[in-house]
C-alpha positions, 0 to 999 in steps of 0.5 A: 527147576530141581533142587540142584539148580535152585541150590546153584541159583541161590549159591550164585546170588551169595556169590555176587552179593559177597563180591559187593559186600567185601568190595564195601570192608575193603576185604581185597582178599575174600573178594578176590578169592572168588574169582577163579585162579586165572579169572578176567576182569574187563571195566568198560565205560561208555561201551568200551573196555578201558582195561582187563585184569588177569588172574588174581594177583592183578586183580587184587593189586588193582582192587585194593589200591582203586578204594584206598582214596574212599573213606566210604564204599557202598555196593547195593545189589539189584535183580542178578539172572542167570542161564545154565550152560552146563553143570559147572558153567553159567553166565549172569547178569547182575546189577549194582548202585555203587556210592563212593565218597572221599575227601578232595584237596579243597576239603570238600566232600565228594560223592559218587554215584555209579550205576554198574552192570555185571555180565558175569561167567561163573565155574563150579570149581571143586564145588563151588560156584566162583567168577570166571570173567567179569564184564563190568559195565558202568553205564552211568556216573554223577559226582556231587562236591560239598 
């Protein structure tokens, strides 16, 4: 492994892990921005694709109004690994535990739990690595009411 490749590596990992962060501040616009121009969302639950965002304007409309009912988000980033297509192409798994908690109309708490996994491909793009398209792929969900 060269140093370039580590540098992306590393780079890559700030990437997912910023994603989760702002995801957690509600910070729509800094998540956003590191998609590419056009880039693909694709959300899938029980293997299929419910539905798929393009481009960032649709992306950030949906990001932001799908946490407002949230008064806490938690994103916790596990293991990510990545394969290098070329210099400027890469594709990446990474996983996440996701904590959602609101209130709901009984006045009850409502945690979430969700366990997500990301297939990823990314683009360096004037230098900097961003998601090109993002599979998210909720493979598991518990709700806990009190």
């Amino acid at each position: 492994m060269n140093t370039q490749e580590i540098s992306d590596r590393i780079e890559l990992k700030q990437l997912v892990d910023l994603f989760s962060n702002y995801s957690d501040t509600k910070e729509n616009d800094k998540q956003v921005a590191l998609f590419t121009e056009n880039g693909v969302v694709n959300i899938i639950n029980d293997g299929k694709v419910s539905f798929t965002l393009n481009g960032r304007k649709e992306i950030f409309n949906a990001f932001s109004s799908s946490m407002d009912e949230y008064s806490s988000v938690f994103h916790m980033s596990g293991q990510q690994t990545v394969d290098f297509i070329d210099e400027t192409h890469a594709n990446g798994v990474a996983y996440n535990y996701v904590v959602l908690v609101k209130t709901n109309e009984e006045n009850k708490t409502v945690t979430t739990s969700e366990g997500v996994r990301y297939q990823d491909k990314y683009e360096k793009v004037n230098g900097k690595w961003l998601i090109s398209e993002r599979n998210s792929n909720f493979i598991w969900h518990t709700e806990d009411i009190k």
